[in-house]
C-alpha positions in Angstrom: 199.0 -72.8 235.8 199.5 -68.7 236.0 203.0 -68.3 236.5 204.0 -64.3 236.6 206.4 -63.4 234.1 208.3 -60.0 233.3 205.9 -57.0 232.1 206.5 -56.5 228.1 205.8 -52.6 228.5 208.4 -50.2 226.5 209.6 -50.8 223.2 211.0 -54.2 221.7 214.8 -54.3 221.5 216.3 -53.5 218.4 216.7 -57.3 217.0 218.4 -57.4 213.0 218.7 -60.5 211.3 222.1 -60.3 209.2 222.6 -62.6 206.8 226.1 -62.7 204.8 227.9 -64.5 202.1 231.3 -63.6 202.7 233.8 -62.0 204.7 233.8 -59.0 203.3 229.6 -58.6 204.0 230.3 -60.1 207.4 232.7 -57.1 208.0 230.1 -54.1 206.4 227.5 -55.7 208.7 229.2 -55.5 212.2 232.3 -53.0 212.1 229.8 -50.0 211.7 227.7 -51.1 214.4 230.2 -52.4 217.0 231.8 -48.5 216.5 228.5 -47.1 217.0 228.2 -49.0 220.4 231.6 -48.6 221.7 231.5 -44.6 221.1 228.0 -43.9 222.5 229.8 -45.7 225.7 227.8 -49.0 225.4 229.0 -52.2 225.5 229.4 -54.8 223.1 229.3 -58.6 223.6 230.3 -60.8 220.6 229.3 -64.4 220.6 231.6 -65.4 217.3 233.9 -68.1 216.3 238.0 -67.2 216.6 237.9 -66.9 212.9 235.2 -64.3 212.7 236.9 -62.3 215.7 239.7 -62.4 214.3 238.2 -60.2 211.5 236.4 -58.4 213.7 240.4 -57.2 215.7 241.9 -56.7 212.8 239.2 -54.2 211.2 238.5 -52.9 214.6 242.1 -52.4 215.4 242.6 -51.2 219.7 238.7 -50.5 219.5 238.3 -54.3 219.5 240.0 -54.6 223.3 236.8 -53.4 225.0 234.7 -55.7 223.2 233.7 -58.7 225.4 233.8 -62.7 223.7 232.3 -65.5 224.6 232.2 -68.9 223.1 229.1 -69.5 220.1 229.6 -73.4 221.4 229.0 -72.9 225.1 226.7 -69.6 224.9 224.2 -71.5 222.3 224.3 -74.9 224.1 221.5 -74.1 226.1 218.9 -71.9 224.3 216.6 -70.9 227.8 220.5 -70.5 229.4 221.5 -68.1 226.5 218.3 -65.9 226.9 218.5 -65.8 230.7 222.4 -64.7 229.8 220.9 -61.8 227.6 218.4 -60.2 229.9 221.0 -59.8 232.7 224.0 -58.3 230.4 220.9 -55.7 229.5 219.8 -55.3 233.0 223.1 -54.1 233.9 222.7 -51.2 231.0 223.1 -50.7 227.2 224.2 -53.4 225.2 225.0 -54.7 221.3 225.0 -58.6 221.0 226.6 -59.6 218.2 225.7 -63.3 217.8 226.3 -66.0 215.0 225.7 -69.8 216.5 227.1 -72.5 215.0 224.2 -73.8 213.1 226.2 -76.4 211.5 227.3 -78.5 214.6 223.7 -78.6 215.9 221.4 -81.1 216.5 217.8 -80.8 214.9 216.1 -80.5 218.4 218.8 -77.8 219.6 218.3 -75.7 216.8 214.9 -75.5 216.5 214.4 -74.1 220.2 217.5 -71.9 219.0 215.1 -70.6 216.8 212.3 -70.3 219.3 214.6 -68.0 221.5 215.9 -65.8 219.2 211.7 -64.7 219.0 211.7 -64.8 222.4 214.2 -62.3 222.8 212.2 -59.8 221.3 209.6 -60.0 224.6 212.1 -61.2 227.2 214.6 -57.7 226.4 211.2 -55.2 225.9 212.1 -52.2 227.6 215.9 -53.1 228.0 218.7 -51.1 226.7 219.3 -53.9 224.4 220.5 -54.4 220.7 221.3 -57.8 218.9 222.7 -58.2 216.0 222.3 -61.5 214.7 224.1 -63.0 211.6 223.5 -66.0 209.7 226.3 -67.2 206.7 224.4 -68.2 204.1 227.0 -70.3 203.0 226.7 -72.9 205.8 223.3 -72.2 207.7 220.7 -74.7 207.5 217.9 -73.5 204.8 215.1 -74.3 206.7 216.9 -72.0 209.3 217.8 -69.1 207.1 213.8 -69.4 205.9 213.0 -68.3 209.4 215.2 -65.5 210.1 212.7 -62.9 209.0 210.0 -64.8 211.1 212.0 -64.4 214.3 213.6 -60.7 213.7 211.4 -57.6 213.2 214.3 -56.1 211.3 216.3 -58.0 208.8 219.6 -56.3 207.4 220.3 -56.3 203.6 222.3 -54.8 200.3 219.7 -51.6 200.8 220.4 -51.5 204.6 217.9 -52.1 207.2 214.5 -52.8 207.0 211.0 -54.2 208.7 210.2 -57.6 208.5 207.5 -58.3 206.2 207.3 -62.0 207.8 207.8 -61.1 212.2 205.7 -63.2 213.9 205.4 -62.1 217.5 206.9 -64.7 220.2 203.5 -65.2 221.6 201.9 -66.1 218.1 205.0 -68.3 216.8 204.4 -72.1 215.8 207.0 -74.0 214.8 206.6 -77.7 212.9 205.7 -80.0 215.4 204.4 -77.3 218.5 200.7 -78.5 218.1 201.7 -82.4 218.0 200.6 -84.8 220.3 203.3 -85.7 222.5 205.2 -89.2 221.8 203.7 -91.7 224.1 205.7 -92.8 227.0 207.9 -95.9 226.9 206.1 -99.1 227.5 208.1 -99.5 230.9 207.4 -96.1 231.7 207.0 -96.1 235.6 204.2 -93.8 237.1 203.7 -92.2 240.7 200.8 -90.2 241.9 201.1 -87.6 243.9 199.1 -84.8 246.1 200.0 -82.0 247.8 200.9 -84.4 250.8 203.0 -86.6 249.0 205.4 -84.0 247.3 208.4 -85.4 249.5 207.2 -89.1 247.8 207.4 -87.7 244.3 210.9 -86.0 245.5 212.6 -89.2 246.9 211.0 -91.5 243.4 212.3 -89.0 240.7 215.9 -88.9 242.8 215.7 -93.3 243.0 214.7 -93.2 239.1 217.2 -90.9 237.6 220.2 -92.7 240.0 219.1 -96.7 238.7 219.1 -95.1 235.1 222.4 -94.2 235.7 221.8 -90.2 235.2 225.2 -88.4 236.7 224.8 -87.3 240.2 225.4 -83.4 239.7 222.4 -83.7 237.6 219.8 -85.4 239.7 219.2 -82.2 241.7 218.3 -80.8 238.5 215.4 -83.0 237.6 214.1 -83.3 240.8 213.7 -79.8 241.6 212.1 -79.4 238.2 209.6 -81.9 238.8 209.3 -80.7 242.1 208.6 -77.7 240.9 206.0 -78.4 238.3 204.2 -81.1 240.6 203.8 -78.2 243.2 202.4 -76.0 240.7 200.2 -78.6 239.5 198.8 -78.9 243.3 198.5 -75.1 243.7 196.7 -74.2 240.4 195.2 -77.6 239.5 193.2 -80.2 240.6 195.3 -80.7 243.9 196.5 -83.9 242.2 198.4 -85.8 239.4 201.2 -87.9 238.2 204.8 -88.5 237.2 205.9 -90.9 234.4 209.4 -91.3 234.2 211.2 -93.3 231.6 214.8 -93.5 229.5 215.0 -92.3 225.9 216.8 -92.1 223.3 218.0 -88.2 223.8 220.9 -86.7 225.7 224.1 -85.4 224.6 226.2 -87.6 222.3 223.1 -89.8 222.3 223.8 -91.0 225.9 220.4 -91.2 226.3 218.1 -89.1 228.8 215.8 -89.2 231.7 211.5 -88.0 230.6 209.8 -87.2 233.8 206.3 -86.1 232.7 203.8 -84.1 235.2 200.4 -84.8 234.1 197.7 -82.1 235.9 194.0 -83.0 235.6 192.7 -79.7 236.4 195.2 -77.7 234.8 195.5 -75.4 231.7 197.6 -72.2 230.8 196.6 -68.9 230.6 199.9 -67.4 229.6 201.0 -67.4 225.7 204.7 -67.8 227.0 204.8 -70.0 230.4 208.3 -69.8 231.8 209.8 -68.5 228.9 209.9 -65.3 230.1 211.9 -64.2 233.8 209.4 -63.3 236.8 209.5 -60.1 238.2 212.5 -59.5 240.7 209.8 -58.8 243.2 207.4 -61.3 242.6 207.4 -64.9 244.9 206.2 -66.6 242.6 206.2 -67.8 239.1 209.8 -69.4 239.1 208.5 -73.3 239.0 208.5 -73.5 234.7 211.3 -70.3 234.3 213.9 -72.4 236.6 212.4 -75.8 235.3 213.5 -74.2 232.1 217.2 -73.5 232.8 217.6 -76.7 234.4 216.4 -79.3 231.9 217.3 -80.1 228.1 213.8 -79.5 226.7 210.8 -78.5 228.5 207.3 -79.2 226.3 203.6 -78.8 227.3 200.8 -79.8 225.9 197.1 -78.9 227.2 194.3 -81.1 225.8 191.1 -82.5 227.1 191.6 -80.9 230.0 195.2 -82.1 230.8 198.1 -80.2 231.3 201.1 -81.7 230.2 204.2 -81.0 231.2 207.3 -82.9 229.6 210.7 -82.5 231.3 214.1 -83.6 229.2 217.9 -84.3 231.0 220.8 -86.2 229.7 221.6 -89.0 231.6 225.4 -87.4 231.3 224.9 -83.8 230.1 226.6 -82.4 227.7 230.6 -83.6 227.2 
């Protein structure tokens, strides 16, 4: 699989972790910044609960009308959404994200690839006018969580001010618990289809007859079979010319409505990218859009390459998210 991805020339985007204990902190971290945007003419995107922008009006007085909000809930629902969100706010010119997701209301799985994005950031945004201030309450972030903010953030704000990282891992180099696991084998009544390049239209039509006797909601059925579609083509282009789905019902999905797993299993495949379709394709490029879209459209996308199988493991709520 060689998917093209975005070129990570120029210089990183100015990414601080900010954790706080109390309002007070919270206020001495973003105020200074968010004035320091807004008079150098940029603009500034905050992705905080009413509560916190509510601080953030009051402090700011007038200033705090040209500040653009958006909802923490909706904005960090979808970790691959909520990085494609931030390249094109900085493709359309400078930028300060101020971000805090509610850590507390998320599910193990969500939060983790939370994580896993916030490091991406720092190659998806290199060379973009881009700065993100990211802040953490120490009061009701997860631990585990908090342990990795100087991990994921080259810069991590403190009592002294700003400083480097002594822990940044670069995106390409980051393993989280669990990202060199075997992948859970599929459900006994898991139901398989093979597929070449001449059978694409098969694998199309099974994955749409699947996800609609499961039950999955029809808006979302395009989703996963363009995703699988997308993969399987892949899989014939760069692979063997061959390979298979398995599809089967599990125990995911939002509210624990259960999901659809479509797995694409190529024989000849393997990656040669650090970060396949994590990062956006070139605008001019016509390829390299299978894993990047595949990405956007599904809960959870995981590979796994071993003994000379690529693995690629696609996630959907049967009734997405409420």
């Amino acid at each position: 699989m060689h998917p093209d991805r975005a070129r990570t020339r120029g210089e990183p985007p100015v990414h601080v972790a900010a954790p706080y204990g109390s309002e007070t902190a919270f206020l001495e971290a973003t105020v200074p910044r968010v004035r320091a945007a807004l008079s150098e003419g940029g603009r500034v995107l905050a992705v905080v609960c009413p509560e916190r922008m509510g601080l953030l009006a009051v402090a700011l007085g007038v200033e705090a009308e040209r500040i653009e909000v958006r909802s923490p809930a909706s904005w960090y629902a979808h970790p691959h959404r909520m990085l494609a969100a931030c390249h094109e706010y900085a493709r359309a010119g400078p930028v300060l994200v101020v971000g805090e997701p509610p850590w507390e209301r998320l599910d193990d799985r969500t939060a983790r690839e939370l994580v896993r994005y916030d490091g991406l950031l720092n190659a998806a945004l290199r060379g973009a006018p881009a700065s993100l201030l990211c802040l953490y309450d120490e009061r009701t972030t997860p631990r585990q969580v908090l342990g990795l903010c100087p991990v994921v953030h080259p810069v991590v704000l403190g009592a002294a001010g700003e400083r480097p990282s002594g822990g940044f891992v670069e995106p390409h180099e980051l393993v989280l618990d669990g990202d060199l696991a075997p992948l859970p084998e599929p459900a006994e009544d898991a139901h398989v289809v093979r597929f070449t390049a001449r059978e694409l239209k098969r694998v199309r039509q099974a994955v749409g007859d699947y996800a609609r006797a499961a039950g999955m909601h029809r808006n979302l059925i395009t989703s996963i079979v363009l995703s699988v579609s997308e993969i399987a083509a892949n899989s014939v282009e760069h692979g063997a010319g061959h390979g298979t789905v398995t599809m089967w019902v599990g125990r995911g999905g939002a509210n624990g409505g259960g999901e659809l797993v479509c797995e694409v299993a190529n024989p000849g495949g393997g990656l040669d990218d650090p970060l396949p379709g994590y990062l956006p394709p070139e605008p001019e490029s016509p390829r390299g859009y299978g894993l990047w879209i595949s990405r956007q459209l599904c809960d959870l996308v995981e590979l796994r390459d071993r003994d000379g199988v690529l693995r690629v493991r696609l996630h959907l709520g049967l009734s997405g998210p409420c």
